[in-house]
MMTF fields as JSON, N, C-alpha, C and O atoms, coordinates in Angstrom:
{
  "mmtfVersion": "1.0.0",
  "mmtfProducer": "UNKNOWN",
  "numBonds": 327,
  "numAtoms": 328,
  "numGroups": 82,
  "numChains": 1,
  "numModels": 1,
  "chainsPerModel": [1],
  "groupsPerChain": [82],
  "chainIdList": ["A"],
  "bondAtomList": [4, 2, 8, 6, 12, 10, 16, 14, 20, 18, 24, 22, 28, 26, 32, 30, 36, 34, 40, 38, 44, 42, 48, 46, 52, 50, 56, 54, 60, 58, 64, 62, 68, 66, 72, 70, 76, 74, 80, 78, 84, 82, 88, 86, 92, 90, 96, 94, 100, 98, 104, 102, 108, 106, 112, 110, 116, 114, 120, 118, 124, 122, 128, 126, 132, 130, 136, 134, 140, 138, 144, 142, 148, 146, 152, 150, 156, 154, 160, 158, 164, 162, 168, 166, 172, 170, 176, 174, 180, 178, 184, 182, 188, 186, 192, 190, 196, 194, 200, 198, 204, 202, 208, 206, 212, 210, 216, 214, 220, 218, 224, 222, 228, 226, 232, 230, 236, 234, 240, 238, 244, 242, 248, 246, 252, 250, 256, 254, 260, 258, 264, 262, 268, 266, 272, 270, 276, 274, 280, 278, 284, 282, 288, 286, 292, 290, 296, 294, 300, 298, 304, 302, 308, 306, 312, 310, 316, 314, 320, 318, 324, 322],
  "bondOrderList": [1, 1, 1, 1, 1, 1, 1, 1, 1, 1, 1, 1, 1, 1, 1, 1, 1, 1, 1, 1, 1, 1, 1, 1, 1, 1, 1, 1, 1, 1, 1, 1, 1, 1, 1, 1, 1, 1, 1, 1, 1, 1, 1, 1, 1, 1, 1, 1, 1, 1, 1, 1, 1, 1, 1, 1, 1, 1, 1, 1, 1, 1, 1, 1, 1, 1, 1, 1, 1, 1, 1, 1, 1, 1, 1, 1, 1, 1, 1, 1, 1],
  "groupList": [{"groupName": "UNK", "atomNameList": ["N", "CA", "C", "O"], "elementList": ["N", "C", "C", "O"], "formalChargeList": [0, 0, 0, 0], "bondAtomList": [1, 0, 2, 1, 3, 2], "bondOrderList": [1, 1, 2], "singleLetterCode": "X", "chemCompType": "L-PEPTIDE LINKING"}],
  "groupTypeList": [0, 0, 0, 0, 0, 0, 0, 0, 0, 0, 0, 0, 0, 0, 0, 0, 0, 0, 0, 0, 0, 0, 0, 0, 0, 0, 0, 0, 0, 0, 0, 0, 0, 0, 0, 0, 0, 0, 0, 0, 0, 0, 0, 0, 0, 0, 0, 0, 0, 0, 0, 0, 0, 0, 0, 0, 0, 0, 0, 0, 0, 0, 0, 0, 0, 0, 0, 0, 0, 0, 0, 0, 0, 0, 0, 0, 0, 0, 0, 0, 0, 0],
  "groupIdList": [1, 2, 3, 4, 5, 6, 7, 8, 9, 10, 11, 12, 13, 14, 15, 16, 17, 18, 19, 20, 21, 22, 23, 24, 25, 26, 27, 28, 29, 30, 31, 32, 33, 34, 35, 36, 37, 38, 39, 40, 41, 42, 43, 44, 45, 46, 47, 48, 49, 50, 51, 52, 53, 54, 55, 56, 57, 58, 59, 60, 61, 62, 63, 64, 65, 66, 67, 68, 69, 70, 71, 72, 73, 74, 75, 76, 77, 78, 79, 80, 81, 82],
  "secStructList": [7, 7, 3, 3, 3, 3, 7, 6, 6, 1, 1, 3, 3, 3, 3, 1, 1, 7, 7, 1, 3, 3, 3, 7, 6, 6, 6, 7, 3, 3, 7, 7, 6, 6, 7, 2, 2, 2, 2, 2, 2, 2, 2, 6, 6, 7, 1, 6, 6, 6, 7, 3, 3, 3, 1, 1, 2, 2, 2, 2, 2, 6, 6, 6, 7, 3, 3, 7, 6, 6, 6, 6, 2, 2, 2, 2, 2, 2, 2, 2, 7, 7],
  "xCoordList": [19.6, 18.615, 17.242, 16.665, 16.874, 14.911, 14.046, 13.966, 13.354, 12.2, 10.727, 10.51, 9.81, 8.401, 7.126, 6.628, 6.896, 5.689, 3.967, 3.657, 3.426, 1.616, 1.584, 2.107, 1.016, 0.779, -0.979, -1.695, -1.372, -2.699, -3.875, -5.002, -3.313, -4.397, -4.18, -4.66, -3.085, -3.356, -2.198, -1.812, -1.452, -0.563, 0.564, 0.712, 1.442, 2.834, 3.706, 3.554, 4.694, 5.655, 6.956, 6.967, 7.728, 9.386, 10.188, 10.246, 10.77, 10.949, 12.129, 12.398, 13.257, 14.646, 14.786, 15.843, 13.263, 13.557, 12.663, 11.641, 13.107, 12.247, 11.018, 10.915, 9.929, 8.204, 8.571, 9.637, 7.72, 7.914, 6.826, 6.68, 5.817, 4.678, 4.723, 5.011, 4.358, 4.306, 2.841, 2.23, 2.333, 1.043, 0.708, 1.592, -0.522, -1.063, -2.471, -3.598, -1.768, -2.821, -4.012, -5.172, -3.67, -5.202, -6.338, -7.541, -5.435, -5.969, -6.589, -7.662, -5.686, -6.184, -5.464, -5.976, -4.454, -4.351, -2.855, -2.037, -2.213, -0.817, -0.515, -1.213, 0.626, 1.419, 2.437, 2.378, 3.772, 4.813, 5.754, 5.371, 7.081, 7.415, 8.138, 8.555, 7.832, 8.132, 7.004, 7.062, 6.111, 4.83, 5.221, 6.024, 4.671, 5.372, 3.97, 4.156, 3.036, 1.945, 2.715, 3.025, 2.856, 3.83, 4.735, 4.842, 5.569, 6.96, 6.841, 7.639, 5.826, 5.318, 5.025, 5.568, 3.809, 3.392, 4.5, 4.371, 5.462, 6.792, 7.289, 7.573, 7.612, 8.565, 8.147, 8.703, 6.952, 6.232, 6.243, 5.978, 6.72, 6.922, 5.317, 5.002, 4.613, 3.577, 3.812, 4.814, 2.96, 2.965, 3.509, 2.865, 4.805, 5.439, 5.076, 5.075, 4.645, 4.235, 2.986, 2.493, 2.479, 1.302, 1.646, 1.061, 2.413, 3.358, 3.453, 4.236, 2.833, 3.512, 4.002, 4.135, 4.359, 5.197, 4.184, 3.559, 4.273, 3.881, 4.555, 5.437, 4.892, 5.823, 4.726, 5.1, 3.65, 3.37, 1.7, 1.441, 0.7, -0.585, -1.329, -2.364, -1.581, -2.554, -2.413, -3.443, -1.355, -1.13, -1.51, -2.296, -1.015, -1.981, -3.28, -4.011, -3.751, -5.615, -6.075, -7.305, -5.463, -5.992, -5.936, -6.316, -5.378, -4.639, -6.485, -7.17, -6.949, -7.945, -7.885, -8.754, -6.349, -5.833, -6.535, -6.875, -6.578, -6.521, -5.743, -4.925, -5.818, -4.642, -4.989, -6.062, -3.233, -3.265, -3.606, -2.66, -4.522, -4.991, -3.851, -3.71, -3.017, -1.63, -0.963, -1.287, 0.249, 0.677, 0.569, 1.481, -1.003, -1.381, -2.292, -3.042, -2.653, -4.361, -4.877, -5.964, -4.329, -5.349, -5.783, -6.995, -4.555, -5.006, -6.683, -7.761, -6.095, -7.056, -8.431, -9.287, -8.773, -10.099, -10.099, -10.308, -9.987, -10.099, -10.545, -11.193, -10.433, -10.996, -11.915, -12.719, -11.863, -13.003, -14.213, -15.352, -14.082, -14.968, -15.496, -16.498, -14.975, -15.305, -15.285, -15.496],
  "yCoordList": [-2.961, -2.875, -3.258, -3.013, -4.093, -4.195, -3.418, -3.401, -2.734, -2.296, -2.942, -3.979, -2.603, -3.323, -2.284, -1.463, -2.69, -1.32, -2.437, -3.627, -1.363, -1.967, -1.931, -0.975, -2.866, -2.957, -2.45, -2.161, -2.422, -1.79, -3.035, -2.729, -4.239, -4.823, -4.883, -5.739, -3.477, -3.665, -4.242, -3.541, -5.554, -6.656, -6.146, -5.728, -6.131, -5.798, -7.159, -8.377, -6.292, -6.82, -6.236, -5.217, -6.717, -6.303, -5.712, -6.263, -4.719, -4.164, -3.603, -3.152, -3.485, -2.693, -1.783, -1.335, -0.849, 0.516, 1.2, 0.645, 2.186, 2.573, 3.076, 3.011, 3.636, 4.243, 5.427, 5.946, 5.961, 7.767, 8.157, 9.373, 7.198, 7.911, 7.186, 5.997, 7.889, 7.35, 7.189, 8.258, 6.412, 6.304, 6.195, 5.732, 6.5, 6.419, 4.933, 4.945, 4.012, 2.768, 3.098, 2.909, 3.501, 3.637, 5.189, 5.447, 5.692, 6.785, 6.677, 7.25, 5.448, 5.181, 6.527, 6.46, 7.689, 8.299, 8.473, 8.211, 8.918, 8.887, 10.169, 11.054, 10.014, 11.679, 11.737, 10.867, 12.761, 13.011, 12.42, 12.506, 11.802, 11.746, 13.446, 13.978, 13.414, 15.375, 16.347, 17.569, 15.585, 16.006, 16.969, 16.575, 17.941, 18.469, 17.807, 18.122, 17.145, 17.113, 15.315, 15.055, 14.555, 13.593, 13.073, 12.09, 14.246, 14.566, 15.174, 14.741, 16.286, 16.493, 15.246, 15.147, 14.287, 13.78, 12.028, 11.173, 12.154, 11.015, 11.601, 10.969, 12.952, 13.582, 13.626, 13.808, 13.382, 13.361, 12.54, 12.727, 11.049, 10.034, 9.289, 8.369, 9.545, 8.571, 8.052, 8.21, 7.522, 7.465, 6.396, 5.585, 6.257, 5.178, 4.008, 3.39, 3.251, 1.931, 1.618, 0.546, 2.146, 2.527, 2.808, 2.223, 3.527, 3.44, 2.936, 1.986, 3.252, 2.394, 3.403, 4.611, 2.431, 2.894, 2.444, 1.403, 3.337, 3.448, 3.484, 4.231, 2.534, 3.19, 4.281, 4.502, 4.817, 5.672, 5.923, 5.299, 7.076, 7.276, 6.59, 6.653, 5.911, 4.914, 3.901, 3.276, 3.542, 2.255, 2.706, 2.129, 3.421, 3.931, 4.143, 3.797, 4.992, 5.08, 3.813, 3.763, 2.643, 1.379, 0.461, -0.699, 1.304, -0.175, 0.495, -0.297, 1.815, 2.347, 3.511, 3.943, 4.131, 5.11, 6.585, 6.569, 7.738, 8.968, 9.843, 9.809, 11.199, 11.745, 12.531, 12.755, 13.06, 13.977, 15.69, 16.471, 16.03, 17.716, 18.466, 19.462, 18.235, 19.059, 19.013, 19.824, 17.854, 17.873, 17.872, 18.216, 17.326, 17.326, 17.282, 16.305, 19.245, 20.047, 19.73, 19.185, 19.916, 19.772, 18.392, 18.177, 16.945, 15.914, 15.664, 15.25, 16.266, 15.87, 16.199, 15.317, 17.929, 18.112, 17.349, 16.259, 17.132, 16.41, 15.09, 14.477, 14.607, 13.367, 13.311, 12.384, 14.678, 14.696, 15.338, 15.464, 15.576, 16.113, 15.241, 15.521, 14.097, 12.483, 12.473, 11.426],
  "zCoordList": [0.234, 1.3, 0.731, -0.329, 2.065, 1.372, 2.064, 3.292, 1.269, 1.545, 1.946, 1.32, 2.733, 2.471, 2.393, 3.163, 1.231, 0.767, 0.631, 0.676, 0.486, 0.225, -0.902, -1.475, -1.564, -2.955, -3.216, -2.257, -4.363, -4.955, -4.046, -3.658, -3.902, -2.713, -1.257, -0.514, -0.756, 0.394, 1.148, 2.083, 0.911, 1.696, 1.281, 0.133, 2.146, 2.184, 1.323, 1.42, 0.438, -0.78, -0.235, 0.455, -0.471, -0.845, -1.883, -2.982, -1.662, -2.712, -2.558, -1.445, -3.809, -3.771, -3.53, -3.086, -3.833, -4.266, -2.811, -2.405, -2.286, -1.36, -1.921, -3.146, -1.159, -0.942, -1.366, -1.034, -2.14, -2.592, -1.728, -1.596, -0.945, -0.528, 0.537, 0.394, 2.33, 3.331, 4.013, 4.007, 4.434, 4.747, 5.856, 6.577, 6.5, 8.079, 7.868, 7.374, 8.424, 8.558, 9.209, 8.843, 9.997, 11.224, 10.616, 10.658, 10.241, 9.081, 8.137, 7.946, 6.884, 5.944, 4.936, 3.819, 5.021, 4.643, 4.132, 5.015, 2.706, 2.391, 1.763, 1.269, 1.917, 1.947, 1.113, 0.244, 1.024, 0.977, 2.357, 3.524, 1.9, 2.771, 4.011, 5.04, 3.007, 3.667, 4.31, 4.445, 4.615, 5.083, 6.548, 7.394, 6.607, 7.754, 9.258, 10.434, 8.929, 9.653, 10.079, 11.242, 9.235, 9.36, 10.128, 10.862, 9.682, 10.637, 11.985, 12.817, 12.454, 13.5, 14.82, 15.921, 14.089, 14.598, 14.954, 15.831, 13.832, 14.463, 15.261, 16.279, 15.215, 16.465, 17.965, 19.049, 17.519, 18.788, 19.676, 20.863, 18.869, 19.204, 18.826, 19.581, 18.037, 17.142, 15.856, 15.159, 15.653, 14.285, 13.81, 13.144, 14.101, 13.412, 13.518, 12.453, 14.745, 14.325, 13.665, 14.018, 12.972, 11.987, 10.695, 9.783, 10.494, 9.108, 8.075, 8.046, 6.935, 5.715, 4.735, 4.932, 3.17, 2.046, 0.753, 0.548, 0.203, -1.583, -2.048, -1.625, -3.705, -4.641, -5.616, -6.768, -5.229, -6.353, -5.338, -4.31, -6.047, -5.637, -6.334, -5.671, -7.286, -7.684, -6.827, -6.573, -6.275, -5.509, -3.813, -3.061, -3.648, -2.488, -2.423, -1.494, -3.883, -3.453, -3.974, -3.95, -4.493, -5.01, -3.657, -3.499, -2.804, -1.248, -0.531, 0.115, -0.771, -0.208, 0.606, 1.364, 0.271, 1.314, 0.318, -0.865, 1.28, 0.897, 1.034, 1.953, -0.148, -0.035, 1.13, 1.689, 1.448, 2.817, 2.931, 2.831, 3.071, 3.356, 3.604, 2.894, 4.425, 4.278, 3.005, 2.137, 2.72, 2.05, 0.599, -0.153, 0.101, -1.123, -0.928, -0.931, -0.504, -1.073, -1.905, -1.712, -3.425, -4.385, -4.593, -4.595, -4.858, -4.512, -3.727, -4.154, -2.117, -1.289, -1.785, -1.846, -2.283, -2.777, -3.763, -3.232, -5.081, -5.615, -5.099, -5.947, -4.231, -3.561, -2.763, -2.66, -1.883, -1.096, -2.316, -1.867, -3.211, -4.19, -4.919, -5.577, -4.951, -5.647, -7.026, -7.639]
}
């Protein structure tokens, strides 16, 4: 199976291996895929066509994303703390 994740500039790549990290485009913000704020908000029926994949958090905060206040508190202060 192929995957398509954001790379550290942003543009979507192909990849074998799936995303360890799921992201909100219109947000600008990436998570766990186990995020319960995440999963809420797909069930809801949002979210998903906005959607992306990380293979890792440097590559997410390098695409320009931030971490997520739910799922990764300390991350997040740490970032909002600069």
């Amino acid at each position: 199976m192929i995957y398509t994740l954001l790379g550290a500039d942003g543009r979507p790549y192909e990849s074998a291996v799936p995303g360890r990290l799921g992201g909100y485009r219109r947000g600008r913000i990436y998570g766990r895929l186990d995020c319960p704020s995440a999963l809420r908000a797909i069930a809801d029926g949002g979210y998903v066509a906005h959607r992306v994949f990380f293979a890792d958090e440097p590559t997410a905060r390098a695409a320009g994303y931030r971490p997520c206040a739910v799922c990764l508190p300390d991350r997040y202060r740490e970032w909002k703390n600069g």
